[in-house]
N, CA and C atoms as an extended XYZ file, in Angstrom:
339
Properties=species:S:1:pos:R:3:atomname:S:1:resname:S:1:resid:I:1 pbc="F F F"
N       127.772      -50.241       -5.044 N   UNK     1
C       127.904      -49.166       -4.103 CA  UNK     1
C       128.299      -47.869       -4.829 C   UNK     1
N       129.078      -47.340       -5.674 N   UNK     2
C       129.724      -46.983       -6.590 CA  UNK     2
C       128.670      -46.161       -7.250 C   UNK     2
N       127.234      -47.009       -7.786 N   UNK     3
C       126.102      -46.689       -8.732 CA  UNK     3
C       125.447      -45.674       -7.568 C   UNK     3
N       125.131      -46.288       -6.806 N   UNK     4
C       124.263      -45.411       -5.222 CA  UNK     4
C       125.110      -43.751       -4.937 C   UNK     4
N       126.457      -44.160       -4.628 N   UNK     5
C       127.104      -42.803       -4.594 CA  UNK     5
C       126.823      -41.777       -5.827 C   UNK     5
N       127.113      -42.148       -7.173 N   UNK     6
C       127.187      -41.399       -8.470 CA  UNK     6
C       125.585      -40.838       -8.473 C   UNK     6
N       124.494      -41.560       -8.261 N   UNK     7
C       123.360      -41.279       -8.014 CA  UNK     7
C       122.952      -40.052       -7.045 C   UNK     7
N       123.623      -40.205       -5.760 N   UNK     8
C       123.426      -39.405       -4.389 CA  UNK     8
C       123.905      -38.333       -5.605 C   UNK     8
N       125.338      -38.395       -6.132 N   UNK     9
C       126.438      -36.723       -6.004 CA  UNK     9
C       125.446      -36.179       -7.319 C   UNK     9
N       124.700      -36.884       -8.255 N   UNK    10
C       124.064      -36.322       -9.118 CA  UNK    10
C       123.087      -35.454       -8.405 C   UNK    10
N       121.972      -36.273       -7.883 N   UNK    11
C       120.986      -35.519       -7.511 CA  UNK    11
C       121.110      -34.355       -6.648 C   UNK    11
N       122.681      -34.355       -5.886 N   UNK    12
C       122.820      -33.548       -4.878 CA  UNK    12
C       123.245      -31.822       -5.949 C   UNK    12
N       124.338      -32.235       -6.957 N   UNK    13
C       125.049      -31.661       -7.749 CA  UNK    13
C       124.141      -30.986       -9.063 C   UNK    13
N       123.072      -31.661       -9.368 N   UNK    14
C       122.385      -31.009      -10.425 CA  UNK    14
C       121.141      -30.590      -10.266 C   UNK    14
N       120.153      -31.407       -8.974 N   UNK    15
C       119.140      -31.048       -9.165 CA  UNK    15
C       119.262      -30.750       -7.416 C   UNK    15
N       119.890      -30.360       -6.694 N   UNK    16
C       119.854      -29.249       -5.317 CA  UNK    16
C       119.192      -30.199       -4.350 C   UNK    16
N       118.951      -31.557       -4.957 N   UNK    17
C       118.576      -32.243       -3.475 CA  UNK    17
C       119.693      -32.633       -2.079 C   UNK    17
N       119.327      -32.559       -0.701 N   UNK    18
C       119.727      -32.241       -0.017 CA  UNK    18
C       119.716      -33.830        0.975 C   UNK    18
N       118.426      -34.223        1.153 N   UNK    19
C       118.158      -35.205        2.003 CA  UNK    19
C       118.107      -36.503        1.308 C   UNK    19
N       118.700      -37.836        1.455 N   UNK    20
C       118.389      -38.697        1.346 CA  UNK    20
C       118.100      -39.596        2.038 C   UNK    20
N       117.416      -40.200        1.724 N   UNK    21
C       116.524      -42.048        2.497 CA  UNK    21
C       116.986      -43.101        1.383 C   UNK    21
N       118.039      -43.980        2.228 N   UNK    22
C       117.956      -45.294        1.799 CA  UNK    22
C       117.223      -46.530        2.129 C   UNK    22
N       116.649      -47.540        1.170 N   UNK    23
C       115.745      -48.359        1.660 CA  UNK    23
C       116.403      -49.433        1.271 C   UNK    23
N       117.361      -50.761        1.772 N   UNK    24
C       117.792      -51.951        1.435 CA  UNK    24
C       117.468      -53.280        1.640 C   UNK    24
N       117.387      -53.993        0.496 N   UNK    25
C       116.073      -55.017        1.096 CA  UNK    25
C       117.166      -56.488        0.727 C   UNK    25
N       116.956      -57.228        1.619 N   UNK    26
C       118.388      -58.530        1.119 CA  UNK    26
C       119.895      -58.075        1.191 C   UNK    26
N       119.975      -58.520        0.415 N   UNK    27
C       121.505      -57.960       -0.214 CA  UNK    27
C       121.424      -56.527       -0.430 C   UNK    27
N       120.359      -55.940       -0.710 N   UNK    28
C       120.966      -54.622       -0.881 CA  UNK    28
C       120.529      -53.763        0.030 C   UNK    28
N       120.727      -54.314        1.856 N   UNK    29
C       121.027      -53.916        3.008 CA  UNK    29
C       122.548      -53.889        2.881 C   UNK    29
N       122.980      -54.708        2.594 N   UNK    30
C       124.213      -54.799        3.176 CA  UNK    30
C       125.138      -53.170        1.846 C   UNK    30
N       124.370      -52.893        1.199 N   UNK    31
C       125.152      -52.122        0.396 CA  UNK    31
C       124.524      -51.138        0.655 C   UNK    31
N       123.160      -50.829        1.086 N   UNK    32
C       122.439      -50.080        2.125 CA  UNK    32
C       123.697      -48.860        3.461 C   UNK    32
N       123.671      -49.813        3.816 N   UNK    33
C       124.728      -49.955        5.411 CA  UNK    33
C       126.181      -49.318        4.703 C   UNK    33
N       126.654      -49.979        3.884 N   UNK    34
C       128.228      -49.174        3.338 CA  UNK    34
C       128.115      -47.918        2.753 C   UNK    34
N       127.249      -47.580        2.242 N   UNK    35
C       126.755      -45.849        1.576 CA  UNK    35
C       126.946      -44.897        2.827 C   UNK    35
N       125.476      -45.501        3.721 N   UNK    36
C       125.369      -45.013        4.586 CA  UNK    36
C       126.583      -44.732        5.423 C   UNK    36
N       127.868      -45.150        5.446 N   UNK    37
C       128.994      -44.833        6.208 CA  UNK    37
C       129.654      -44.321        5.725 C   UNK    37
N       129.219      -43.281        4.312 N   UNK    38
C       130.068      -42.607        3.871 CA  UNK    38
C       129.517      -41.618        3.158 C   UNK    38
N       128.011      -41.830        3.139 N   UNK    39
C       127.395      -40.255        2.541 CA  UNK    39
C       126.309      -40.055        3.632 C   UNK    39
N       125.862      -38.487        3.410 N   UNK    40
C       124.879      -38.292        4.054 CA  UNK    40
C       124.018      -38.687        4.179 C   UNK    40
N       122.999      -39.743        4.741 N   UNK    41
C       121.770      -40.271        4.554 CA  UNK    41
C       120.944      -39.933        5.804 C   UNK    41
N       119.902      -39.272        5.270 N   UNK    42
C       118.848      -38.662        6.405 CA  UNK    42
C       118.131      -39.839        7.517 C   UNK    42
N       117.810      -40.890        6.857 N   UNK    43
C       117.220      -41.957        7.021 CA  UNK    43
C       117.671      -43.498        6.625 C   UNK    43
N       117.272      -44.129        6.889 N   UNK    44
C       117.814      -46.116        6.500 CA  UNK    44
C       117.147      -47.157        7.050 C   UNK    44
N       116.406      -47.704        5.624 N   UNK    45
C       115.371      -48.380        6.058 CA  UNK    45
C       115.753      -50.005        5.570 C   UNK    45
N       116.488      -50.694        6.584 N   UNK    46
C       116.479      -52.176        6.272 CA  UNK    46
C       115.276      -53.094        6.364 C   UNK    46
N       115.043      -53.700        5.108 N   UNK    47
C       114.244      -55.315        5.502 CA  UNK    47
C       114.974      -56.293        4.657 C   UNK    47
N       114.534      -57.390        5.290 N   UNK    48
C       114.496      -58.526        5.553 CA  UNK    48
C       116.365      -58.682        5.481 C   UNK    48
N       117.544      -57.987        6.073 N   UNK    49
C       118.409      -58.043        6.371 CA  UNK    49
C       118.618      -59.699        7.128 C   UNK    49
N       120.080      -59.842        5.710 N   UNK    50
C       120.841      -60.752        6.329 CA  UNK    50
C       121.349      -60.956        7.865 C   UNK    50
N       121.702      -61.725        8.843 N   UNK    51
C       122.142      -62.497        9.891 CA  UNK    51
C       123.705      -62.640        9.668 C   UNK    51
N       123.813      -63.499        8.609 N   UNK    52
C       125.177      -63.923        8.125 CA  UNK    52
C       125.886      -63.338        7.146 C   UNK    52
N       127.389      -63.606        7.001 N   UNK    53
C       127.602      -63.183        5.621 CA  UNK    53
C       127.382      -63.858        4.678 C   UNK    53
N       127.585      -63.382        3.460 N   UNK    54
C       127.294      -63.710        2.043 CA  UNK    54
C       127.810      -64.729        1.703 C   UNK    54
N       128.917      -65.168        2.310 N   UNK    55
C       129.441      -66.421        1.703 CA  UNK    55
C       128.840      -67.387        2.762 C   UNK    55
N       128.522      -67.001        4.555 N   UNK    56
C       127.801      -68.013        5.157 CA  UNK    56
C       126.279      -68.320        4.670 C   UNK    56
N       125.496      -67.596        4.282 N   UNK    57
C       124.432      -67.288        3.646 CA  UNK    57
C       123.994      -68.690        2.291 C   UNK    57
N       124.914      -67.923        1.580 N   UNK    58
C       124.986      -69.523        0.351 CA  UNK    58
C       125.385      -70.291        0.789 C   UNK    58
N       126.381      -71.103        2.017 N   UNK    59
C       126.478      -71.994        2.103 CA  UNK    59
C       125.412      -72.914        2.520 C   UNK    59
N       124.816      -71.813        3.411 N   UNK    60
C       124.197      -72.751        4.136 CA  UNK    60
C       122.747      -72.873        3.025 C   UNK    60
N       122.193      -72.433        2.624 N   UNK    61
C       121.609      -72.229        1.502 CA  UNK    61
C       121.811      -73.860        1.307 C   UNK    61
N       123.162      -73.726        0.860 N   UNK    62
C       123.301      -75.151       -0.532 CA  UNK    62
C       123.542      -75.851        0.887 C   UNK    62
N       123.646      -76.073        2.039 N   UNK    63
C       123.633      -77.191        2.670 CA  UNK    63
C       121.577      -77.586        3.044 C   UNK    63
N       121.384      -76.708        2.923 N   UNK    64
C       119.895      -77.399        2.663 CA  UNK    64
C       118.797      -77.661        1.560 C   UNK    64
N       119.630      -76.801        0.448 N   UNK    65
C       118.617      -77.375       -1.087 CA  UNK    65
C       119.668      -78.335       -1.272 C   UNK    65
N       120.758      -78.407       -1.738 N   UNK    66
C       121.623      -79.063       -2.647 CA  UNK    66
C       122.857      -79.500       -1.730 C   UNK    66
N       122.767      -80.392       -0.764 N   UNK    67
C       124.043      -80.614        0.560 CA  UNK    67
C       125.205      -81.205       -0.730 C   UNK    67
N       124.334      -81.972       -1.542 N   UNK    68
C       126.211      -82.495       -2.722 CA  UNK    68
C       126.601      -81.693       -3.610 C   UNK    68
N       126.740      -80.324       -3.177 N   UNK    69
C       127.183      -79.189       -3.843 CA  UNK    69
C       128.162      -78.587       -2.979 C   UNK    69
N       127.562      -78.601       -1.642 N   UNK    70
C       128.048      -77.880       -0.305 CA  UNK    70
C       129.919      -77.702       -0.616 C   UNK    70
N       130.423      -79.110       -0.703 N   UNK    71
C       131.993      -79.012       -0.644 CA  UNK    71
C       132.482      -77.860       -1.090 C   UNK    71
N       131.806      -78.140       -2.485 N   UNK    72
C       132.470      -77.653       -4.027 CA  UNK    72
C       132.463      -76.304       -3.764 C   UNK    72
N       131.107      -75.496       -2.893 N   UNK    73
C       130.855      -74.365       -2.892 CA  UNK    73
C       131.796      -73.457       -2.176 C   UNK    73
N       132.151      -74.443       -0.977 N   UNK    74
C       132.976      -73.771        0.215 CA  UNK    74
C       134.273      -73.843       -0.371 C   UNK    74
N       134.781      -74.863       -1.373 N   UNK    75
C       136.264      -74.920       -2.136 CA  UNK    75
C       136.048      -73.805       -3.347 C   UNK    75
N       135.335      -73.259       -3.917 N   UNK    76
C       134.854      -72.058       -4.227 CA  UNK    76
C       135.384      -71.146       -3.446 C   UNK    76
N       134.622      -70.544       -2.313 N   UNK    77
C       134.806      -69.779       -1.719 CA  UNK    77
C       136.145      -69.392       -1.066 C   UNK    77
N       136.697      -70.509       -0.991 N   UNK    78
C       138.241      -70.736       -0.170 CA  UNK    78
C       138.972      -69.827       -1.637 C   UNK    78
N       139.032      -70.247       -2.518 N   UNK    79
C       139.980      -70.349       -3.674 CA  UNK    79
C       140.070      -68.631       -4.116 C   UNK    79
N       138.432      -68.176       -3.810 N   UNK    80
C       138.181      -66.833       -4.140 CA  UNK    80
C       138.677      -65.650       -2.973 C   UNK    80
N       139.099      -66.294       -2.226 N   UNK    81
C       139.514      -66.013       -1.147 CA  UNK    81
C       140.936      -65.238       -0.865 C   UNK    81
N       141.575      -66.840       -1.646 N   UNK    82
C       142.835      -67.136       -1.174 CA  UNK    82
C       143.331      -66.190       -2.984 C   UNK    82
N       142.545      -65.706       -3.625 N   UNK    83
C       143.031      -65.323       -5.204 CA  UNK    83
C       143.030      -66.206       -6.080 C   UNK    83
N       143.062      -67.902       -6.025 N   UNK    84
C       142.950      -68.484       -6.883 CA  UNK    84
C       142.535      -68.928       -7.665 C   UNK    84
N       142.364      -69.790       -8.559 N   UNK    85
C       141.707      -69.672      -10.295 CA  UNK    85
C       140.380      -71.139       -9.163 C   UNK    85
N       139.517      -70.421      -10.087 N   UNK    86
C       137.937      -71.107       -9.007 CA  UNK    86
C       138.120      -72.101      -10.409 C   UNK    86
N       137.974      -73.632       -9.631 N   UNK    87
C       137.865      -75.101      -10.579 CA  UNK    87
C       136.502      -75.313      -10.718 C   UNK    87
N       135.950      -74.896      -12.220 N   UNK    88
C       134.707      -75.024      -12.410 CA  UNK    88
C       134.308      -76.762      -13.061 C   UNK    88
N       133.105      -76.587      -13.673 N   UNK    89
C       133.296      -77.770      -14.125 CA  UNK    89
C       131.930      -78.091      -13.896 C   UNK    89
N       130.449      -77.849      -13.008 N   UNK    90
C       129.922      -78.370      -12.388 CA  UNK    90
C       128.082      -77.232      -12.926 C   UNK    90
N       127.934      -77.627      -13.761 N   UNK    91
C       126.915      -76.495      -14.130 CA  UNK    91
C       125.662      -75.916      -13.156 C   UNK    91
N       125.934      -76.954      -12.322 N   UNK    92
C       124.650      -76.037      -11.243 CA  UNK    92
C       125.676      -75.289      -10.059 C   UNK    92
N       126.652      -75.398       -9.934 N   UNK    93
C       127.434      -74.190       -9.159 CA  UNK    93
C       128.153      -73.481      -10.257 C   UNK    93
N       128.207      -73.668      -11.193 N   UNK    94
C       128.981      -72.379      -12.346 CA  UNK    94
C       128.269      -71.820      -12.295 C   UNK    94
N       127.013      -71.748      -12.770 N   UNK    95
C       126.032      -70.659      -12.647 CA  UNK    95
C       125.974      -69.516      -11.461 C   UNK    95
N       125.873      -70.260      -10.634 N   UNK    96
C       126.093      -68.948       -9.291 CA  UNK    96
C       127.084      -68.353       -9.394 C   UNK    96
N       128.742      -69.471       -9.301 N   UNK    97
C       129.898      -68.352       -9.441 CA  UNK    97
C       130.254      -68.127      -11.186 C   UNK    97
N       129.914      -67.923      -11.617 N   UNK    98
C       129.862      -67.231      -13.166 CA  UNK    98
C       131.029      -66.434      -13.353 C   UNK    98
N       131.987      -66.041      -14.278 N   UNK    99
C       133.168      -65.048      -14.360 CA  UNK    99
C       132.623      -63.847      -13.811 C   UNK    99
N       131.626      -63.772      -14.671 N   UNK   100
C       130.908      -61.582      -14.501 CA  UNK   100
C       130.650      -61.535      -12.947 C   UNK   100
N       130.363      -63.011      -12.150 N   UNK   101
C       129.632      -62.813      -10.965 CA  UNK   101
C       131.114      -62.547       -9.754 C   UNK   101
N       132.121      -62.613      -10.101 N   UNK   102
C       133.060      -63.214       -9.268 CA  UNK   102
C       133.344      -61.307       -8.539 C   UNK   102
N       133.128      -60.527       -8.512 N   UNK   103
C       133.689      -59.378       -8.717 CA  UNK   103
C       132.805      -58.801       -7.522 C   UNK   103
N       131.635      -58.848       -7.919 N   UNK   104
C       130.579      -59.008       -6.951 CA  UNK   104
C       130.886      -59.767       -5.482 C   UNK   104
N       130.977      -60.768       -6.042 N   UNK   105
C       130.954      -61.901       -4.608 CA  UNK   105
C       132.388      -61.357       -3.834 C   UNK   105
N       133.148      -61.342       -4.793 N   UNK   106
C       134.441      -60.511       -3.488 CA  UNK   106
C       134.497      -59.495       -2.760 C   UNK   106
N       133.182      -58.718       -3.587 N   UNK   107
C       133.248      -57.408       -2.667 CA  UNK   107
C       132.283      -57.530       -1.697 C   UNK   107
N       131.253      -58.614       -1.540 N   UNK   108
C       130.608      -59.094       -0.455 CA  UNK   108
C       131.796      -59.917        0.727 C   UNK   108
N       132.595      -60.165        0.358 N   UNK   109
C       133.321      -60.633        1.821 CA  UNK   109
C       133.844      -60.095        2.628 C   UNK   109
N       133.389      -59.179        2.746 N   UNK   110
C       134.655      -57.901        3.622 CA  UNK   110
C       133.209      -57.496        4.938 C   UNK   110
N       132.450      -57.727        3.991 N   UNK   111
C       131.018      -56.991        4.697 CA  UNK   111
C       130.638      -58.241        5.530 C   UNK   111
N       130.372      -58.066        7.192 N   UNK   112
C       129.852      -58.981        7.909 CA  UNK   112
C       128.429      -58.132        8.605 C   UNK   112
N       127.624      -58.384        8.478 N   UNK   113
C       126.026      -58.359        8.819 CA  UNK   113
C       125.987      -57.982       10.367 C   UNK   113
């Protein structure tokens, strides 16, 4: 969200543009939608916008590719939640919650669709 703003105040600040159109597609509706409530945006064009949130989203996700992941994911999510140290161990859910990724995923929980 952060990158989108610095972007807007550039173009607004150096090169005299005035109007912007955001276009957010997935996930980056939902970061779409938070700009938009805080800079000027002329226009806002969502597709294929999430239903759920981000953490209901993957769950349910892994309750229909991978249901013997499901627990682990939601004890994930609890832990990231609650601040606590996420119990890895499991290489097809480390990958999703990854250290670099964790920063990200927290700032998706605040945001409900």
């Amino acid at each position: 969200m952060k990158d989108v703003h610095s972007i807007i105040q550039t173009l607004s600040d150096a090169h005299g543009f005035r109007i912007f159109n955001l276009i957010g597609h997935s996930e980056g509706e939902l970061i779409a939608l938070l700009v938009a409530q805080t800079a000027c945006i002329h226009s806002l064009v969502l597709i294929a916008t999430p239903a759920l949130s981000f953490a209901e989203n993957l769950v349910k996700q892994y309750q229909l590719r991978a249901p013997q992941y499901t627990e682990h994911v939601k004890a994930i999510f609890e832990s990231i939640k609650q601040g606590k140290d996420i119990q890895y161990g499991d290489e097809h859910v480390d990958v999703v919650f990854r250290r670099s990724a964790i920063p990200y995923i927290k700032s998706c929980f605040f945001i409900d669709p």
